[in-house]
Backbone as a ProteinNet text record, in pm:
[ID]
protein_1_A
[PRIMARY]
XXXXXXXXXXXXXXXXXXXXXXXXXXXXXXXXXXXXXXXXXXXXXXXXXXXXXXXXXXXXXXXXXXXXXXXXXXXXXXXXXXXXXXXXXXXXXXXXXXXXXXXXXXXXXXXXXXXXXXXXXXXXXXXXXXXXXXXXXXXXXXXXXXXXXXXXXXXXXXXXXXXX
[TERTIARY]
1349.8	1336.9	1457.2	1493.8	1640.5	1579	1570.6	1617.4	1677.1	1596.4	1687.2	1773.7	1871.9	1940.9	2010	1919.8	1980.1	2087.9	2176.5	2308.9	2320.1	2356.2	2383.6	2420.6	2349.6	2379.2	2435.7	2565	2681.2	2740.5	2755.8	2778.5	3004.8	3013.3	3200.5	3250.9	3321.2	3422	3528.9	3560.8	3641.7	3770	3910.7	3954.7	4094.2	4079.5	4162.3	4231.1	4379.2	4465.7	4542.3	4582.8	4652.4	4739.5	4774.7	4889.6	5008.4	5097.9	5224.4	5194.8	5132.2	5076.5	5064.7	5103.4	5070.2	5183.7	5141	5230.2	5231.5	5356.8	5371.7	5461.5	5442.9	5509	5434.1	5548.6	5421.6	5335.4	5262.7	5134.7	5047	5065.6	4965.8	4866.1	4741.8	4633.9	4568.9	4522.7	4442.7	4268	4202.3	4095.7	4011.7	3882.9	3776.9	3730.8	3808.2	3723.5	3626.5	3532.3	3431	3476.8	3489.5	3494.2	3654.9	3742.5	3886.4	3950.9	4069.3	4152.2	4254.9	4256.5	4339.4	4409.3	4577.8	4684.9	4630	4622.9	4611.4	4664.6	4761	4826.6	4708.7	4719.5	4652.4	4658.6	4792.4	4791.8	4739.4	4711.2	4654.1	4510.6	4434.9	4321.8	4283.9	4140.9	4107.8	4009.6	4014.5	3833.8	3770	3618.3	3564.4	3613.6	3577.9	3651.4	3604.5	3450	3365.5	3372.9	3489.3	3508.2	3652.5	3741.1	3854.8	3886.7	3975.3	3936.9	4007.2	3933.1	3944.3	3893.7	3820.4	3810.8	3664	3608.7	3481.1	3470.6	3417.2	3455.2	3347.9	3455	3349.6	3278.6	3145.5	3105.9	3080.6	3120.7	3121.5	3020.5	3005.1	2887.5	2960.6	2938.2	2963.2	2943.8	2969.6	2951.8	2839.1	2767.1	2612.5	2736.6	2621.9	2665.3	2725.8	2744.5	2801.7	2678.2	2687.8	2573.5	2641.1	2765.6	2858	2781.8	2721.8	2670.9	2503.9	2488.1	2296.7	2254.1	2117.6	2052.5	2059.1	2110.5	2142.7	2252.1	2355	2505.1	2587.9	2468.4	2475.7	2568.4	2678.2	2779.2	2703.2	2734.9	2719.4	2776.6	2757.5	2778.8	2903.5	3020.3	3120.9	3240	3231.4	3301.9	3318.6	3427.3	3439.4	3523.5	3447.6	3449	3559.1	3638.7	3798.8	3744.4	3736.8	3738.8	3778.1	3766	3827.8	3843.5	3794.4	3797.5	3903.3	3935.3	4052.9	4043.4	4148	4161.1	4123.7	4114.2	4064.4	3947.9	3874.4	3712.8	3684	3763.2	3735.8	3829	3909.9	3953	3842.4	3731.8	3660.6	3556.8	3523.3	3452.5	3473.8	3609.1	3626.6	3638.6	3681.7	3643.8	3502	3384.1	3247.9	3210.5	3254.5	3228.3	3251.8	3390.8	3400.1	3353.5	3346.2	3244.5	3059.5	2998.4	2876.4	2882.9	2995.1	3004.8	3073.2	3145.3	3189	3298.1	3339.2	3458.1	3518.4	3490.2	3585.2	3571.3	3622.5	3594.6	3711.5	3637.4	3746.2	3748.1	3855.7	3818.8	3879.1	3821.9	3794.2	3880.8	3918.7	3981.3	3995.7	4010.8	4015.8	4050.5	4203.3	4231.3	4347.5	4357.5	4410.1	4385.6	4302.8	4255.3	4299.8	4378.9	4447.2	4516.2	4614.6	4686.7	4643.7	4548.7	4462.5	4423.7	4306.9	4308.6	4424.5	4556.6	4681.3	4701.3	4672.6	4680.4	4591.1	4479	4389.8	4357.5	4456.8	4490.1	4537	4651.5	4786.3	4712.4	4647.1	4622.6	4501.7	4424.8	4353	4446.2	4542.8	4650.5	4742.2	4767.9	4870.1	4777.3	4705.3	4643	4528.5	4419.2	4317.4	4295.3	4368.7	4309.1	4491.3	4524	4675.6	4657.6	4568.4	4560.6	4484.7	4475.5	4430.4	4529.7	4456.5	4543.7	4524.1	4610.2	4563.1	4550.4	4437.1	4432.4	4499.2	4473.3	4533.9	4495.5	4592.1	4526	4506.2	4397.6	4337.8	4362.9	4472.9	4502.5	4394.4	4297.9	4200.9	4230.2	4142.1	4135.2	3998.1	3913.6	3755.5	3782	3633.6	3594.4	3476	3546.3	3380.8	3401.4	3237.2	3132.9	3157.6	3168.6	3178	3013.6	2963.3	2851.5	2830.8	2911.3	2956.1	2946.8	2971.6	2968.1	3144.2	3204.5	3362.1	3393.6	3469.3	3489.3	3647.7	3635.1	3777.7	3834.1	3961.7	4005	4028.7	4073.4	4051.4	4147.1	4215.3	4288.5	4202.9	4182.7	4108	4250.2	4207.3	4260.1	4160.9	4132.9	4073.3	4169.1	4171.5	4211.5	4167.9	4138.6	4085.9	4107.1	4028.5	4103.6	4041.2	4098.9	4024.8	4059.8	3970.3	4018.4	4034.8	4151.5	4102.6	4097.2
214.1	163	205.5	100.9	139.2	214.7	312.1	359.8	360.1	301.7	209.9	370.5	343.4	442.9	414.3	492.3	477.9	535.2	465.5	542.9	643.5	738.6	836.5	814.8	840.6	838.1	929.9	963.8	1067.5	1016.6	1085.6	1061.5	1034.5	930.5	891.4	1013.1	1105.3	1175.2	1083.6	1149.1	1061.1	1171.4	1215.5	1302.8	1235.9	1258.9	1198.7	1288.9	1276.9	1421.1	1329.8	1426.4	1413.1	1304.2	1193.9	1150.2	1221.3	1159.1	1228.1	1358.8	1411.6	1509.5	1453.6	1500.7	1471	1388.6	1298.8	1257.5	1143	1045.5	902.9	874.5	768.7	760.8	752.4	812.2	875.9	737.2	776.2	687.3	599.9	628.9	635.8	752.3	685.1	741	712.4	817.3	781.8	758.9	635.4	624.1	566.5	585.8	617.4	417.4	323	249.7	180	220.8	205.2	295.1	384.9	546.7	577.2	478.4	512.9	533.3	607	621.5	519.8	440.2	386.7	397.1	354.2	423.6	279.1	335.9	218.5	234.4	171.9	195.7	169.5	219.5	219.9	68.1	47.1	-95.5	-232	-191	-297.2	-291.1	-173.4	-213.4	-261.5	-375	-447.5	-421.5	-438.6	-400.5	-540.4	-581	-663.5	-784	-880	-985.4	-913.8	-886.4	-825.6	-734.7	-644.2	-496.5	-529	-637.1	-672	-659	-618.1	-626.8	-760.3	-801.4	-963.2	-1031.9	-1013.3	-1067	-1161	-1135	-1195.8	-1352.3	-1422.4	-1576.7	-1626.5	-1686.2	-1783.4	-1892.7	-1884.7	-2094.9	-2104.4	-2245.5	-2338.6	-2450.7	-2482.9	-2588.6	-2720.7	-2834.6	-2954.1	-2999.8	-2978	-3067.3	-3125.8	-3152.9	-3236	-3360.1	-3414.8	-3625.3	-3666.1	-3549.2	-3587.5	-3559.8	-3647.6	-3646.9	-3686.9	-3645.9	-3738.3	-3699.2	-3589.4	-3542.8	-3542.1	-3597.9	-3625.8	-3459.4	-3447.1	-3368.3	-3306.6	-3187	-3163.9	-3149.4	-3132.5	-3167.3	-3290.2	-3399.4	-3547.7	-3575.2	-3693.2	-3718.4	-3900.8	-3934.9	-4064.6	-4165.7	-4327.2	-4403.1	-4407.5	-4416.7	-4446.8	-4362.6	-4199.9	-4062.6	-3979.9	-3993.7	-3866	-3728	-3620.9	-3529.2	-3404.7	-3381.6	-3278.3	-3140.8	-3034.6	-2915.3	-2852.5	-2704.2	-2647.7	-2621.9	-2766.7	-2747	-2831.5	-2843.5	-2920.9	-3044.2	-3107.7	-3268.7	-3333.6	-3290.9	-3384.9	-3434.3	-3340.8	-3322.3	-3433.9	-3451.7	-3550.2	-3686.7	-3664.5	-3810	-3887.2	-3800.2	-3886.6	-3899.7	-3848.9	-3908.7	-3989.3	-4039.1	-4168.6	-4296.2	-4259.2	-4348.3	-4375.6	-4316.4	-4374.8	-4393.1	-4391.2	-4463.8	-4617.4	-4643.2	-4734.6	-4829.8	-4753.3	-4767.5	-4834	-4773.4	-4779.1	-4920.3	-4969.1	-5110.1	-5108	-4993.2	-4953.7	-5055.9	-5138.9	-5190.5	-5124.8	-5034.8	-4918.1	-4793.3	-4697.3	-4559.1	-4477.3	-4399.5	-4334.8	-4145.8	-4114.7	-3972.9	-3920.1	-3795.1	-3742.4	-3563.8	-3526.2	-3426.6	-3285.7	-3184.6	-3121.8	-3005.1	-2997	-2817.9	-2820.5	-2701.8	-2630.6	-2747.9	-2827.2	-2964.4	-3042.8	-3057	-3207.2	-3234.9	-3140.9	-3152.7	-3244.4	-3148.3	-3195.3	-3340.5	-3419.3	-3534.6	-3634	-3603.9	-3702.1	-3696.5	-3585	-3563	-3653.9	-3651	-3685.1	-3821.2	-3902.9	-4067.4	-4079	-4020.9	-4054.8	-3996.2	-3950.1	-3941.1	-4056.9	-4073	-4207	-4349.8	-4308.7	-4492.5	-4502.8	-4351.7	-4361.3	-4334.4	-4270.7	-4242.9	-4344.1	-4379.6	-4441.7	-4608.5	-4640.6	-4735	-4811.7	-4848.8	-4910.9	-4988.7	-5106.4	-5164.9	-5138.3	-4978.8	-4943.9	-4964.5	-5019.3	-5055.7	-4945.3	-4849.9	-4758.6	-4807.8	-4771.4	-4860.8	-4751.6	-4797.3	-4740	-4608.3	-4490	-4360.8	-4322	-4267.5	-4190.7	-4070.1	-3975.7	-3851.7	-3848	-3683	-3655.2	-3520.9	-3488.1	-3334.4	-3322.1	-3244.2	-3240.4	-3048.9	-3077.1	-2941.1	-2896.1	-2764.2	-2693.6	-2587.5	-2563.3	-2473.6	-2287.6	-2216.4	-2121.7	-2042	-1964.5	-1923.7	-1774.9	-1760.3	-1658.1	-1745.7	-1890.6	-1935.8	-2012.9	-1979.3	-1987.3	-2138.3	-2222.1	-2351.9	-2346.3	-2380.1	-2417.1	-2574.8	-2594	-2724.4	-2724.7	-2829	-2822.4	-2977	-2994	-3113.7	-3184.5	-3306.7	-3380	-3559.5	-3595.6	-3708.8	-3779.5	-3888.6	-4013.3	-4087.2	-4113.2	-4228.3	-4313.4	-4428	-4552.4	-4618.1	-4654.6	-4673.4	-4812.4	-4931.7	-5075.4	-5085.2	-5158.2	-5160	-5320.6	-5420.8	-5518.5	-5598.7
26577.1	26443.6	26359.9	26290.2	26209.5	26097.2	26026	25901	25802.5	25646.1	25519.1	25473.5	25440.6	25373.5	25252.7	25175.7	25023.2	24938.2	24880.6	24865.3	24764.6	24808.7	24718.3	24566	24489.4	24355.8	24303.7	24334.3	24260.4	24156.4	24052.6	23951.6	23944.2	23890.2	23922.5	23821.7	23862.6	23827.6	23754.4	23628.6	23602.2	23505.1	23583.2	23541.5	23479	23333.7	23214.8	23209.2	23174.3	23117.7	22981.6	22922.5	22767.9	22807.2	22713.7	22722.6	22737.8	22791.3	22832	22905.1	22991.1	23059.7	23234	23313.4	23442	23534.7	23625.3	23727.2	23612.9	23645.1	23592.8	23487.7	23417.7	23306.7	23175.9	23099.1	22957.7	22877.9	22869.3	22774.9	22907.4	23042.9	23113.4	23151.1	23174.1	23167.3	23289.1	23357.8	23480.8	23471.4	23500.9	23463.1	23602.4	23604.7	23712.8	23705.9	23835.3	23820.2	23951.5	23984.2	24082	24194.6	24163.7	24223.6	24278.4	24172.6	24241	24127.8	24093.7	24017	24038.9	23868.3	23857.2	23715.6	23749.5	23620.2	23535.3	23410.5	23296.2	23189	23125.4	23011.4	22893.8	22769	22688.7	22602.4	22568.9	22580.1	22622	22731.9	22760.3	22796.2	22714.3	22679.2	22572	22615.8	22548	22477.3	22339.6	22287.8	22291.5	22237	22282.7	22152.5	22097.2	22006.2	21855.4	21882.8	21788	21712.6	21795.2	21758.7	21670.3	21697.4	21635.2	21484.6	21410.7	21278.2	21258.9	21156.5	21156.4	21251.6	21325	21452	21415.9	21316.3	21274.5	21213.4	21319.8	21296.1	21159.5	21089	20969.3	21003.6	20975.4	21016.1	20876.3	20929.6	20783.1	20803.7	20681.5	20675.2	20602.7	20659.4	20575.1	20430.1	20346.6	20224.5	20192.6	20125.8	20040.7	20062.1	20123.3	20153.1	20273.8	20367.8	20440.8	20578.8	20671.1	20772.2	20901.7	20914.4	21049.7	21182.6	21185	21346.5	21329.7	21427.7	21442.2	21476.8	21411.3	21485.9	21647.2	21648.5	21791	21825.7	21770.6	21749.5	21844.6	21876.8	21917.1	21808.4	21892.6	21811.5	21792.5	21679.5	21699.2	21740.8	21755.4	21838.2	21890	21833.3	21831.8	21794.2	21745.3	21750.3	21870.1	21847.4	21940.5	21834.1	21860.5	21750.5	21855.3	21832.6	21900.1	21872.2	21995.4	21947.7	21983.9	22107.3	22136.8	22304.9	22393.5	22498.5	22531.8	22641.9	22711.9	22693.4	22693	22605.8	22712.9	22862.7	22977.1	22938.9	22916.7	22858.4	22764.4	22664.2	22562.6	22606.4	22693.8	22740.2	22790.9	22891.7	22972.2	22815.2	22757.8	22681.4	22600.5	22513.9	22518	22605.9	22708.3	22804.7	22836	22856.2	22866.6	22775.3	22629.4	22537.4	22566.4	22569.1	22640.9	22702.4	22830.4	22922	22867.3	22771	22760.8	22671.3	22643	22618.9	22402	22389.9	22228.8	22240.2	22085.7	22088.3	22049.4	21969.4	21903.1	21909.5	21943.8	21923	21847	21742.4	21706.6	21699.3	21759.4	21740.2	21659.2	21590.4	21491.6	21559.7	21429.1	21464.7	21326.3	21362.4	21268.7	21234.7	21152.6	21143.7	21298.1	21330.7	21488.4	21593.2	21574.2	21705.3	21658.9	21543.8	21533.1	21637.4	21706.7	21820.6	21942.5	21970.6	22044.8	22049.7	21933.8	21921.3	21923.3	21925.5	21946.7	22096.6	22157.8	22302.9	22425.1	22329.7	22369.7	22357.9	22263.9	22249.4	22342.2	22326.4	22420	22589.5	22636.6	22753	22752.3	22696.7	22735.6	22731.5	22646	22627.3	22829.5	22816.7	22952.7	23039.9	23073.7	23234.8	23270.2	23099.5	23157.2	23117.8	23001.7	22979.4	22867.2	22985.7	22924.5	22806.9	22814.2	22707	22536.1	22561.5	22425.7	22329.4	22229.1	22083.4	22006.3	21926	21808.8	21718.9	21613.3	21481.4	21375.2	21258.3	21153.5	21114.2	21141.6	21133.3	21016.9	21002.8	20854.7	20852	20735.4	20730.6	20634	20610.6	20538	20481.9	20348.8	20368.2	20383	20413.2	20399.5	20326.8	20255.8	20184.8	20243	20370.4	20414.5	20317	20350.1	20249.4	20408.7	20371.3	20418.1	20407.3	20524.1	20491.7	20398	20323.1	20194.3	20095.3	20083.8	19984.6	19926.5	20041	19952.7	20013.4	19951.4	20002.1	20040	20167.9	20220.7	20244.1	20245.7	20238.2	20407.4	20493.3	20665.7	20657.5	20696.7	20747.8	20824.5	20875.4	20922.3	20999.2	21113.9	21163.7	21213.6	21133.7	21255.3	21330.1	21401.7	21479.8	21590.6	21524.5	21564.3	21679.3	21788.7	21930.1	21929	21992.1	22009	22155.3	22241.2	22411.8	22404.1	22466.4	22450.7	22582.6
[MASK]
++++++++++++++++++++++++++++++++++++++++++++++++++++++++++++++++++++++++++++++++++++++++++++++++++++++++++++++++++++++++++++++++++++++++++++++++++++++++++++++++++++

């Protein structure tokens, strides 16, 4: 009969010396990771986003009158709304817009993702769908509501896509 053997639960030693103290080069630090010593500069540790100063993200709330996103953060019929994932991502989703039979779609963009939403034309005009027409782009400012209360101004791009 084999015998389960359970692993020793020793506690990881973990032997730190002063900066600039020991073998290496100064402002390394030797640190305990899964029972091995390894050199780590102090630098390039990371604290978590949370712990960052400044690091504390604002949400903002839309404006009284404005209702662009359904319940659920469902975009409606014919938006495509730009944020912070890869523009592949939102290419295919203008395209099954498309697809689901839209004559128009326009995506929407906003702030740091304006980029993005031009990227994200221009890769649906060249890779997927040659004969897209751009329509007339709308530069915006929109006024979000901050959850403190403070109102910020946010750049905003529509741009209008027709397939024909």
């Amino acid at each position: 009969m084999i015998q389960d053997e359970q692993p020793s639960e020793q506690p990881i030693q973990q032997s730190v010396q002063p900066m600039g103290q020991g073998v290496g080069r100064e402002g390394v630090q030797p640190i305990a990771h899964h029972g091995h010593l390894v050199k780590q500069s102090e630098h390039s540790i990371q604290q978590p986003r949370s712990q960052k100063p400044g690091g504390e993200r604002k949400q903002f709330v839309k404006k009284e009158g404005s209702s662009e996103r359904r319940a659920g953060g469902r975009e409606p019929g014919n938006i495509v709304f730009i944020g912070k994932k890869p523009p592949l991502v939102y290419a295919f989703a203008v395209v099954a817009k498309f697809n689901d039979g839209q004559k128009q779609v326009v995506v929407k963009a906003r702030g740091n993702s304006i980029v993005t939403g031009v990227n994200v034309t221009q890769l649906v005009k060249h890779k997927f769908i040659p004969t897209l027409q751009i329509g007339r782009i709308e530069i915006t400012t929109e006024e979000l509501t901050a959850e403190d209360g403070k109102t910020h101004r946010v750049s905003a791009i529509l741009i209008p896509l027709t397939k024909e």
